[in-house]
C-alpha positions in Angstrom: 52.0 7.4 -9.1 51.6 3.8 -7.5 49.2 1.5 -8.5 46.4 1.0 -6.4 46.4 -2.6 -7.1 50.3 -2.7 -5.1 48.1 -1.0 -1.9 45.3 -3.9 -2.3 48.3 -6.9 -2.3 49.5 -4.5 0.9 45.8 -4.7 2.5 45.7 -8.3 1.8 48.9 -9.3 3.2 48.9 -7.1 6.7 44.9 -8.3 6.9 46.0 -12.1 6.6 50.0 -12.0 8.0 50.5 -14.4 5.3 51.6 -14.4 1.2 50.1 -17.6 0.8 46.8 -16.5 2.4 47.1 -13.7 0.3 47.6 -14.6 -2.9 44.7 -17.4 -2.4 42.2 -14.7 -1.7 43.6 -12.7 -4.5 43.5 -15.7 -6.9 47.3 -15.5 -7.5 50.7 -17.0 -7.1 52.5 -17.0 -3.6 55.7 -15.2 -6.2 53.5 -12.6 -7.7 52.4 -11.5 -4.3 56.0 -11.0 -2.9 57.2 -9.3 -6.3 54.1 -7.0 -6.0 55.3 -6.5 -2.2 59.1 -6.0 -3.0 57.9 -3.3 -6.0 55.7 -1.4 -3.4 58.7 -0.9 -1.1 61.1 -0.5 -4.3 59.0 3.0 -4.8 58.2 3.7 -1.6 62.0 3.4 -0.3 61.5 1.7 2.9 60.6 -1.8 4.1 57.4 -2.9 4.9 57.5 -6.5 6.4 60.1 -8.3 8.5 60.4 -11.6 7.2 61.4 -14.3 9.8 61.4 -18.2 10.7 57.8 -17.4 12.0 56.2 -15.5 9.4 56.0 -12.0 8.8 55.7 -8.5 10.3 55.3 -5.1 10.0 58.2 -2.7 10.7 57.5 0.3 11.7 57.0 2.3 8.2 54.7 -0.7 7.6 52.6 0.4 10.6 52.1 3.3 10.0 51.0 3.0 5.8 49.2 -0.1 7.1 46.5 3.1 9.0 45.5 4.7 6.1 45.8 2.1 3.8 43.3 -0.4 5.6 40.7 2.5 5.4 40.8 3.3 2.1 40.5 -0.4 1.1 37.8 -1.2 3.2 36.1 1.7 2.2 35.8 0.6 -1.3 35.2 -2.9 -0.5 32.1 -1.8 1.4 31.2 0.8 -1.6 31.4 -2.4 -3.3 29.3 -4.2 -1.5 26.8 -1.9 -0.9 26.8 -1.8 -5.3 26.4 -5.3 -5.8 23.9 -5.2 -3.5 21.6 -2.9 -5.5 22.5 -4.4 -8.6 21.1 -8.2 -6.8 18.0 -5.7 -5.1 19.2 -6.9 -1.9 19.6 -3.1 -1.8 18.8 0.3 -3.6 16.8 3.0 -3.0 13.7 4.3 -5.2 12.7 8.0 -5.2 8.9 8.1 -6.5 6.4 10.6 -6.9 3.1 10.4 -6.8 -0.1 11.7 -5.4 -3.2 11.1 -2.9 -5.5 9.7 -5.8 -3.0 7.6 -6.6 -2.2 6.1 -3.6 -5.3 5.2 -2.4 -6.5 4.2 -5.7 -4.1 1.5 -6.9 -0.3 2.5 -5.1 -0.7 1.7 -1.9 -1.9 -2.2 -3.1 1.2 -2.2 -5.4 3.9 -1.5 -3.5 2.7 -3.9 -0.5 3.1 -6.7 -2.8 6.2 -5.0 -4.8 8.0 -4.7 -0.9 7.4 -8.3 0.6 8.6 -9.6 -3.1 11.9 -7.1 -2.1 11.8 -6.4 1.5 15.6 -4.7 1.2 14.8 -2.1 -1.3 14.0 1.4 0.6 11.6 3.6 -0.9 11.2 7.9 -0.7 7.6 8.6 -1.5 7.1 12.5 -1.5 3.3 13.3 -1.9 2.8 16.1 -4.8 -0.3 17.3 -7.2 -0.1 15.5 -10.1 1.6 18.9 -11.9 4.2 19.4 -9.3 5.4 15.2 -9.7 5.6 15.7 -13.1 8.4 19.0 -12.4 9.9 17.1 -10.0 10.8 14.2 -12.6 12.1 16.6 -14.6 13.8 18.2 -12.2 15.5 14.4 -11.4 14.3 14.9 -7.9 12.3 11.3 -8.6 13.0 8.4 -10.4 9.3 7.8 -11.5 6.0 9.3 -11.2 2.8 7.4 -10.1 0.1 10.0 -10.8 -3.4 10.1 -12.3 -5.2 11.6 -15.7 -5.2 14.3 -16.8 -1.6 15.5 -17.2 0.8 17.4 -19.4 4.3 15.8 -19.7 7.4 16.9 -21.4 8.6 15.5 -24.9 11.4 13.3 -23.2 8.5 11.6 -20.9 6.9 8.7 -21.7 3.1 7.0 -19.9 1.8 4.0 -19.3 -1.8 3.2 -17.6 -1.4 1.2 -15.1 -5.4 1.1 -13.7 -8.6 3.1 -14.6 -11.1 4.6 -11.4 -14.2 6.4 -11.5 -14.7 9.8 -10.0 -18.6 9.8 -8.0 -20.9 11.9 -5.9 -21.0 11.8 -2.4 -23.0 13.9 0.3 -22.8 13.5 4.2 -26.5 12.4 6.6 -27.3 16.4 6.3 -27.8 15.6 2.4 -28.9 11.8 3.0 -32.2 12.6 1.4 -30.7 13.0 -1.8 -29.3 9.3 -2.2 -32.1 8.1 -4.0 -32.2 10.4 -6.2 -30.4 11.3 -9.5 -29.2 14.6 -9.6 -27.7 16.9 -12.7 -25.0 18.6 -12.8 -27.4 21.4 -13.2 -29.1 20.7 -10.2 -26.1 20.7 -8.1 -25.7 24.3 -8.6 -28.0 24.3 -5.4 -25.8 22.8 -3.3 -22.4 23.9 -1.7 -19.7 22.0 -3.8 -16.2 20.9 -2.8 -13.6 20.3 -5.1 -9.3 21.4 -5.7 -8.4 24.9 -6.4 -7.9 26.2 -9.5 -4.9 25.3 -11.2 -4.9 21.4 -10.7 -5.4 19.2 -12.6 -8.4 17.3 -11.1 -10.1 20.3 -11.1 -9.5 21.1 -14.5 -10.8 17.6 -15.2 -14.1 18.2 -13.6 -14.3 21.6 -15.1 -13.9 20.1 -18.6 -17.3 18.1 -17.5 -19.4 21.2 -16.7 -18.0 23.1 -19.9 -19.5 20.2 -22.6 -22.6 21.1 -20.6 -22.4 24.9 -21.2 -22.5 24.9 -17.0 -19.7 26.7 -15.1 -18.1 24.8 -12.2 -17.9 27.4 -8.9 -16.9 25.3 -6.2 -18.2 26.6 -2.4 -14.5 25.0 -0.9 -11.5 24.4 -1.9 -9.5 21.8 -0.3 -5.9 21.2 -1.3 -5.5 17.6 -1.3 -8.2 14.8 -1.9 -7.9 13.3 1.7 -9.8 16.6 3.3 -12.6 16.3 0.9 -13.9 13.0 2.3 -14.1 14.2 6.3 -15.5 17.5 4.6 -18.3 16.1 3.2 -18.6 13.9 6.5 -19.2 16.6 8.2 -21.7 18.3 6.0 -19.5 21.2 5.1 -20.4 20.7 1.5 -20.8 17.2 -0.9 -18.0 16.2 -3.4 -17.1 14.6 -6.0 -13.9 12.2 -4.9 -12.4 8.5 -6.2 -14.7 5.8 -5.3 -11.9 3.8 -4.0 -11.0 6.8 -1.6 -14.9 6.8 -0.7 -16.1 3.4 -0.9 -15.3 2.3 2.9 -17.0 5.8 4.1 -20.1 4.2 2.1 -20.0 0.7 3.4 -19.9 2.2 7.0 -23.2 4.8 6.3 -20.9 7.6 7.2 -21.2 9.0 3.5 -23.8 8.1 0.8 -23.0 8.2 -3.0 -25.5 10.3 -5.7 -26.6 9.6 -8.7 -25.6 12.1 -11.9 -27.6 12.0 -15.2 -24.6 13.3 -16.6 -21.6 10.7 -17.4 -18.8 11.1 -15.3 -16.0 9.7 -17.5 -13.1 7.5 -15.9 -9.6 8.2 -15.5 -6.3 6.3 -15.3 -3.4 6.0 -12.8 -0.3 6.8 -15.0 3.1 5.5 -14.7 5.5 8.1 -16.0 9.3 8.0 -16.5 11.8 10.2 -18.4 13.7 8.2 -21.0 16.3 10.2 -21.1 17.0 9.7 -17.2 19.2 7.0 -15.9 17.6 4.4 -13.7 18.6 1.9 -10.5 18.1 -1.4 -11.4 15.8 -0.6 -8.2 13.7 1.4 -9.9 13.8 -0.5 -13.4 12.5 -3.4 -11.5 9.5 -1.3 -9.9 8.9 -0.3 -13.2 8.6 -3.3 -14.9 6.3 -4.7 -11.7 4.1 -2.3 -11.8 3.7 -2.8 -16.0 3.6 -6.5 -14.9 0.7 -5.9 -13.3 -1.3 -3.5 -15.4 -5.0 -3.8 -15.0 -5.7 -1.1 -17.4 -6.1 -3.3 -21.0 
């Protein structure tokens, strides 16, 4: 089997038409490069180079090795490249999973100010409830999970709040005569309620709520994601409890109005969540420790 290193000298050599040239980009001696080339065609049994008053050549056999070996080389030199890259962030690529909450509620902010900091790093968001993120870490399908309280995660996991938000009340102008009121829980039995289907976990959250006041939560609608709540409720199809963050322009504009509830409505987190036993891209370590960095959670 010949050494790889013999093809590199060759590369070097037909790139450059020159030993000296060579061996100075090689960081060797002018005689190590020729015994490096006069072993290669030792065990290869032809000649390579014509050596003449005016330099060097390729003969023929020289050629045609020359084809294959200048695309293997340069193949790895731009594998190479593309590494080092990575390693120095001038490259990479994050997977992360997260979901709407999260997004609007802190991500969105974070990763605008994570990206101009390193502009060459590409990013794959895919958009999941928090349950499904949490599989698809485990799965390896994502580096890292962005996601929001409550969750279940696997023994390997490990969680870090990175920012708190408060879940509120909000009813479109059909309900308007409500927003100087404060409502119970109780008393929103009355009214047609929108909130996720059964089985995720912001639903379980606010079902939690209405069982610690012996009051069953029976939603009117369903929606699947947290972005159709809000244009929902606009349009008087039912009122909802959403993220204040997701609401608040909505508000500001007099498009929705936000309720009072005797009741507390406890606040949540937005979780970082990684697998320790997962390898990570220095890409994604960085994000990582960014996104620690800038915990607003303590």
């Amino acid at each position: 089997m010949i050494s790889y290193d013999y093809y590199r000298v060759f590369y070097y050599v037909c790139k450059y038409e020159n030993f000296t040239k060579a061996a100075h980009v090689l960081m060797t001696s002018q005689s190590s490069i020729s015994h490096t080339i006069q072993n290669l065609e030792h065990q290869l049994g032809c000649r390579l180079f014509v050596r003449g008053n005016r330099g060097i050549s390729l003969t023929p056999e020289g050629e045609q090795l020359y084809a294959y070996v200048s695309v293997g080389c340069e193949h790895l030199l731009k594998g190479e490249t593309a590494l080092l890259q990575s390693v120095s962030l001038e490259g990479g690529i994050i997977y992360l999973g997260t979901t709407e909450t999260a997004l609007h509620c802190y991500l969105f902010v974070a990763l605008e100010a994570f990206r101009q900091r390193y502009p060459k790093v590409k990013l794959q968001i895919h958009n999941y409830t928090t349950k499904d993120a949490i599989q698809a870490l485990k799965n390896g399908v994502v580096d890292l999970v962005v996601a929001p309280t409550p969750f279940d995660l696997y023994q390997s996991m490990k969680t870090q709040a990175l920012c708190s938000f408060q879940d509120i009340l909000i009813v479109g102008s059909s309900y308007s005569h409500l927003k100087d009121q404060t409502l119970s829980l109780k008393d929103l039995e009355s009214y047609p309620l929108i909130s996720f289907p059964q089985g995720t976990k912001s639903r379980d959250f606010m079902e939690d709520i209405y069982q610690k006041h012996n009051l069953f939560f029976s939603p009117m609608i369903e929606s699947a994601t947290s972005d159709l709540i809000l244009p929902m409720v606009k349009h008087n199809l039912g009122i909802g409890f959403l993220p204040e963050a997701i609401a608040k322009d909505a508000i500001t504009k007099g498009e929705v109005y936000q309720i009072s509830v005797s009741e507390e409505i406890p606040s949540r987190n937005i979780n970082l969540i990684y697998d320790s036993q997962l390898p990570q891209s220095f890409a994604s370590k960085e994000l990582i420790q960014y996104l620690l960095s800038t915990n607003t959670s303590k």
